[in-house]
VMD Tcl script that draws the C-alpha trace (Angstrom):
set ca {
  {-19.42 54.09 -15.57}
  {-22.01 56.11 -13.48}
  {-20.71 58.51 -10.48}
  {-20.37 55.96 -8.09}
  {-18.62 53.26 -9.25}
  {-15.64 56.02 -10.67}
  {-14.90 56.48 -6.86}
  {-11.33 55.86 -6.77}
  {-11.43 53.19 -3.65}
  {-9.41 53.83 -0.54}
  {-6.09 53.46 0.09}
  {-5.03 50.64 1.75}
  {-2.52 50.90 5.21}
  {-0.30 48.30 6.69}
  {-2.10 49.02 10.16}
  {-5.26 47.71 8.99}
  {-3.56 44.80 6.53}
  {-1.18 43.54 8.93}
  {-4.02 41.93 11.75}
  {-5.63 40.66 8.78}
  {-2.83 38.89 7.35}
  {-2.18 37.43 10.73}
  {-5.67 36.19 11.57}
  {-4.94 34.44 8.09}
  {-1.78 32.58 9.14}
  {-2.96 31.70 12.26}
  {-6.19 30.36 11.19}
  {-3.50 28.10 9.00}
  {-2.03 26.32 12.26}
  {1.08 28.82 12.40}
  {1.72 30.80 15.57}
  {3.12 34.22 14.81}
  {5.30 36.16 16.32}
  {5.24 39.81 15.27}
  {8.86 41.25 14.86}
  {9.09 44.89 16.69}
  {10.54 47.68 13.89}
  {13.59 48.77 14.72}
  {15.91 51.57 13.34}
  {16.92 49.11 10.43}
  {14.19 47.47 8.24}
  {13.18 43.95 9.48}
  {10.24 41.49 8.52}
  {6.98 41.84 10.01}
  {6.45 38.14 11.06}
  {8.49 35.16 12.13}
  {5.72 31.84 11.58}
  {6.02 28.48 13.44}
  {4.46 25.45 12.93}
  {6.09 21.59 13.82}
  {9.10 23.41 14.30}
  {9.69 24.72 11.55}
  {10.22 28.67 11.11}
  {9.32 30.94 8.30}
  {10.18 34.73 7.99}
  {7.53 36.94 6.06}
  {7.68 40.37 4.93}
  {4.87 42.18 3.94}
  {4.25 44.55 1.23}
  {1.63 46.79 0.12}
  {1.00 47.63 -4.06}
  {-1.96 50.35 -4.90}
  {-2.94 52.67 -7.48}
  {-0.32 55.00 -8.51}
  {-1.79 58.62 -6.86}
  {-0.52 60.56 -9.88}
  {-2.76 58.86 -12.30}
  {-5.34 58.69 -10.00}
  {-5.35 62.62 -9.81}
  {-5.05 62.95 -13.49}
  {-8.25 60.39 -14.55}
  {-10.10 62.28 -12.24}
  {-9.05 65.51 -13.47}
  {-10.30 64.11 -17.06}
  {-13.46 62.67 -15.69}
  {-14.58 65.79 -14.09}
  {-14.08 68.06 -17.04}
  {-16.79 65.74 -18.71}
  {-13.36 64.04 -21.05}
  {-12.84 60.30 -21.53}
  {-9.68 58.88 -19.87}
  {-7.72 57.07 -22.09}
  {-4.92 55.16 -20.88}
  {-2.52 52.22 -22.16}
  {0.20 49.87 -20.37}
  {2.50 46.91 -20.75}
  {1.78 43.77 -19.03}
  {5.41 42.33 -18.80}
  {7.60 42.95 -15.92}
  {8.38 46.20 -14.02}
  {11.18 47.92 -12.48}
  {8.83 48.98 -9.51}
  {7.56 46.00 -8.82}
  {10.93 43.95 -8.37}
  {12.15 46.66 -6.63}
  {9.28 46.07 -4.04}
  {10.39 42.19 -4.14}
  {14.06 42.94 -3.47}
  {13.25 45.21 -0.77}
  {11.43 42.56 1.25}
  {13.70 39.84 0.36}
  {16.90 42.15 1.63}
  {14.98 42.52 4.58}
  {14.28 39.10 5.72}
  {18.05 38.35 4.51}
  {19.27 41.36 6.42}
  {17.12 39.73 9.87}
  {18.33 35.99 9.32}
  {21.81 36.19 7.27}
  {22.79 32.48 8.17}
  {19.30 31.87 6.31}
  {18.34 29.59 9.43}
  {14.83 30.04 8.22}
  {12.41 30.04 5.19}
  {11.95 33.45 3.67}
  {8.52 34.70 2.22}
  {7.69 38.02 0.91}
  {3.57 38.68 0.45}
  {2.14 41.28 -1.37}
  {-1.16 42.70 -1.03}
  {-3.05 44.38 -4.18}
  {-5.38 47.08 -3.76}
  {-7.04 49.39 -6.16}
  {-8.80 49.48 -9.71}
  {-5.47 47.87 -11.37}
  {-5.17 45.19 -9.08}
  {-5.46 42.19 -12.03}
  {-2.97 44.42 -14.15}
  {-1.07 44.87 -11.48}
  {-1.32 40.91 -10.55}
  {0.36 40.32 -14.23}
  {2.80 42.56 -14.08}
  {3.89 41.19 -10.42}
  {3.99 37.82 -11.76}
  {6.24 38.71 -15.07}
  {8.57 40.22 -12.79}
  {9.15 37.62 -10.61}
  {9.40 34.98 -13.41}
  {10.78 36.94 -16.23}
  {8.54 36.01 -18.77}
  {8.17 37.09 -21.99}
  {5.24 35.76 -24.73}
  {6.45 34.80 -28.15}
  {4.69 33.82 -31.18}
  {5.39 31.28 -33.35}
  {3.90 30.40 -37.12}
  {4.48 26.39 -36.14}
  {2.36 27.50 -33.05}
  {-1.14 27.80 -32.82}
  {-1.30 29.89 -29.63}
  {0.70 32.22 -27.82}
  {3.63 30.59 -25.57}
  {5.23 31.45 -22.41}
  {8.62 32.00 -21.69}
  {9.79 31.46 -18.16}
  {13.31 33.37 -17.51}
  {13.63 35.40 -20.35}
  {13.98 38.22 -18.74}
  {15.94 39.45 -16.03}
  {13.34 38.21 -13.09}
  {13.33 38.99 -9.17}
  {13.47 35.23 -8.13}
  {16.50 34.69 -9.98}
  {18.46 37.78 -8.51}
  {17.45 36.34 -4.69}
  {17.51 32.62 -5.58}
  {20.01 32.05 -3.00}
  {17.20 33.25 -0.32}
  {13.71 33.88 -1.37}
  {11.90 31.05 -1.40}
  {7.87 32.43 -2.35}
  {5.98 35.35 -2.84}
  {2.35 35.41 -1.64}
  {0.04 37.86 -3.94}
  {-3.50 38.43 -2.54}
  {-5.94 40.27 -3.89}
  {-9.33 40.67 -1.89}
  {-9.35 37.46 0.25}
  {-8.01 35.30 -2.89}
  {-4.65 34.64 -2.67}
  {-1.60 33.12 -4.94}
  {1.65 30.98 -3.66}
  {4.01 31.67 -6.01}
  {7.20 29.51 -5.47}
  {10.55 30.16 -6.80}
  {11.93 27.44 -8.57}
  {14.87 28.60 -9.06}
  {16.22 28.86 -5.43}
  {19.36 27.38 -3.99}
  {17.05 25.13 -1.74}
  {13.89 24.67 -3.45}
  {13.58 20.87 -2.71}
  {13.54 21.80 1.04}
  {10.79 24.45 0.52}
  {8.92 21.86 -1.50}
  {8.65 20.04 1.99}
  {7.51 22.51 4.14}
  {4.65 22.97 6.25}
  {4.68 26.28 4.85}
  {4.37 24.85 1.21}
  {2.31 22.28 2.24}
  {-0.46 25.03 4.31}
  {-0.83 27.04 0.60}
  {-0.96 24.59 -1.68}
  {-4.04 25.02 -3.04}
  {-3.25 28.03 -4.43}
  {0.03 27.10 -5.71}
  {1.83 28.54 -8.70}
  {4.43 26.49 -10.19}
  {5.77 26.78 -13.77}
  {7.99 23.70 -13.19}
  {4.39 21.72 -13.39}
  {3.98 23.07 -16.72}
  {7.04 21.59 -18.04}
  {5.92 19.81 -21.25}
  {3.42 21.69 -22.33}
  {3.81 22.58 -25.77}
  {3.50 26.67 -25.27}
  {5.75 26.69 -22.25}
  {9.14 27.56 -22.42}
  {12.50 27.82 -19.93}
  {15.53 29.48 -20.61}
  {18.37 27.49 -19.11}
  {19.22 29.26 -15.80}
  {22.56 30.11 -17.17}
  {21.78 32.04 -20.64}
  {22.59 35.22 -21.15}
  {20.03 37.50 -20.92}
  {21.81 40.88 -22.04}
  {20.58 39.51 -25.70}
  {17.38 38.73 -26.43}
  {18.34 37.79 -30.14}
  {20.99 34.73 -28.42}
  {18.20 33.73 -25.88}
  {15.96 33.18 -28.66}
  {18.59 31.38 -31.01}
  {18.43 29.11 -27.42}
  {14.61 28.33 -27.29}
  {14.52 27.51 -31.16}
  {17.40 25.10 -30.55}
  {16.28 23.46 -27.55}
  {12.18 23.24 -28.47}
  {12.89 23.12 -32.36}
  {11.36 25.91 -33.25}
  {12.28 27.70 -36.43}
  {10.59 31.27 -36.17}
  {10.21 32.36 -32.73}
  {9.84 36.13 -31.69}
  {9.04 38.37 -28.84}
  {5.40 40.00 -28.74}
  {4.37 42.28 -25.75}
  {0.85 42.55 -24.75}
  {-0.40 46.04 -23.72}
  {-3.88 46.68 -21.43}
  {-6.12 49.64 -23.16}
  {-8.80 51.42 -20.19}
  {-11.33 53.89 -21.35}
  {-13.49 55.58 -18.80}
  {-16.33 58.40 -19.04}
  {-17.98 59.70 -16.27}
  {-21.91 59.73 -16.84}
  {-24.21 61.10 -14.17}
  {-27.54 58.54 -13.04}
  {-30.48 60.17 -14.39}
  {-33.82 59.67 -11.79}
  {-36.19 57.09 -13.48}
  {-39.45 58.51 -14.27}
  {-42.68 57.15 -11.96}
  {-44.50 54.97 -14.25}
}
mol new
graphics top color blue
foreach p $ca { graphics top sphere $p radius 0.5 }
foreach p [lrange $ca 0 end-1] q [lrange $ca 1 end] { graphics top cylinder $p $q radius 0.2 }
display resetview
């Protein structure tokens, strides 16, 4: 990469994400109403449309400012950066989920209303970070299998955010630059009411929903009540239930390489 495009970009602040977000649920048909902090931690918006009301909580996941200091350190002293991570899920990142659930629960306890955490990406990692997000709040896990020609997908392998707040998160929004994901949670207490929203209805198009994939040959769901403490007994549950002999656990990891090179002037012809 040349000088310019090492630039680490910006960091990104809730002041100047939060009238953006807004302008985008508006421009939806919902009016907002924009809850005032208070000394506890409460949503940022309550949404209305037909009716119907819809907390939302928003939440803001950059570059880590620790790595960022140490590529560039590596970059300047002429080096190349090296770096390698796991794509499953992360501690971090359904810690950031269970934070803005708790706080929409915290603001509506009865759980009079639908309750939506969104999380913007920013930075250089944004599709790792996009992966990771998603394999936290589905639990997945891939497996390989010699009486499978590619790679499946298990849903709820793992210990995942929308199970641990099933009784009252209902979605996640990701965005990431002006695309933007609805990932539902189909394993909440009151999913078949969500699933008749306005809300669900107004993001539809960009919908994630592993329950559509049921039947695909290199999906797979653990039954909501396995145990999860051992992976060796979930498995020994998926080659049961899909009949599926050898079955085991493979992790992907992302590999980055960077050098810094400096644009040399063309010559005049």
């Amino acid at each position: 990469m040349n000088e310019k495009q090492a630039e680490q970009p910006k960091p990104l602040d809730e002041k100047v994400f939060k009238p953006i977000a807004r302008g985008f649920l508006e421009s939806s048909g919902f009016s907002v109403l924009e809850i005032p902090r208070e000394a506890r931690k409460t949503p940022d918006f309550l949404v209305e449309k037909g009716g119907e009301k819809t907390l939302i909580e928003l939440k803001l996941k950059g570059d880590d400012p620790t790595e960022i200091e140490e590529a560039n350190r590596v970059l300047e002293a002429g080096e190349i950066w090296e770096q390698s991570k796991p794509t499953g899920p992360r501690d971090r990142l359904r810690n950031i989920i269970s934070d803005g659930s708790k706080q929409c629960l915290k603001y509506d306890p009865a759980k009079s209303f639908f309750h939506v955490v969104w999380i913007h990406l920013w930075g250089r990692e944004t599709a790792l970070n996009e992966e990771r997000l998603l394999a936290s709040l589905y639990g997945t896990q891939k497996l390989i299998s010699m009486q499978k020609k590619n790679v499946v997908t298990a849903y709820y392998f793992q210990y995942s955010a929308f199970v641990q707040h099933r009784e009252n998160l209902d979605a996640v929004l990701i965005s990431v630059g002006d695309a933007l994901q609805f990932c539902i949670n189909t394993r909440s207490t009151r999913i078949d009411a969500f699933r008749k929203s306005l809300f669900y209805a107004a993001y539809i198009a960009g919908l994630m929903d592993p329950d559509k994939e049921v039947g695909d040959p290199h999906t797979f769901f653990v039954p909501i009540d396995s145990d999860l403490k051992d992976s060796e007994k979930v498995l020994a549950i998926l080659r049961e239930k899909y009949g599926v002999k050898h079955l085991q656990p493979f992790d992907f990891t992302q590999y980055t390489a960077a050098k810094r090179v400096s644009e040399e002037p063309r010559a005049a012809p």
